[in-house]
N, C-alpha and C positions, 0 to 999 in steps of 0.2 A: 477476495474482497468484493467481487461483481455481484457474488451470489449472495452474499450476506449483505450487503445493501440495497437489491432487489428485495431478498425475500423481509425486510424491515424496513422497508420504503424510505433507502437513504438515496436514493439513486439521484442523477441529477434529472434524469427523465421522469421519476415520479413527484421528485420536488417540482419541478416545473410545471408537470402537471396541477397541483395544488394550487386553489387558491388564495395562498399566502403572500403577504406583504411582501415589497420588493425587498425591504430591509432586512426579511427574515431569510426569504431564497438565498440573499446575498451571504449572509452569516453560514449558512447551512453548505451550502455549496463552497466555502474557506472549510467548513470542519471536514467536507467530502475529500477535500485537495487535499488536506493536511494526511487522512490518514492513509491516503492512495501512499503521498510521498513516504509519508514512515514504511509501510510495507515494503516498498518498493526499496529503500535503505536497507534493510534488514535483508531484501533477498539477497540484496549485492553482494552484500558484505558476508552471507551463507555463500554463496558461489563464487566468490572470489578469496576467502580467507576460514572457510570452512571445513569439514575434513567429509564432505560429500561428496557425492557426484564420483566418486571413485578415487577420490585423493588419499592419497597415503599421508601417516605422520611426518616422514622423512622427507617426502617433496614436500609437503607442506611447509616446514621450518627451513628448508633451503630455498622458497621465495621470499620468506620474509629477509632473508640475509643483505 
């Protein structure tokens, strides 16, 4: 997510840089939070209920129990 808001200047350090309305930073920097948190949800939820990271099927559904 670092690199791809970097490299499309979502970042909060290149928004801030910009000279943009305080109201638009503020909006920009809610959509920046928002989509840190979704990613950040989805890794959980891959590393915690996932079948990576070297998880088997079998352990798997005997955590869910």
């Amino acid at each position: 997510m670092k690199k791809i808001s970097n490299l499309l200047k979502l970042s909060a350090d290149s928004i801030s840089q910009k000279e943009l309305p305080q109201e638009l930073q503020k909006c920009a920097f809610g959509v920046i939070s928002g989509l840190n948190q979704s990613i950040n949800g989805i890794i959980e939820l891959r590393n915690k209920f996932g079948s990576g990271h070297g998880k088997s099927a079998k352990k798997q559904t005997s955590n869910t129990a």
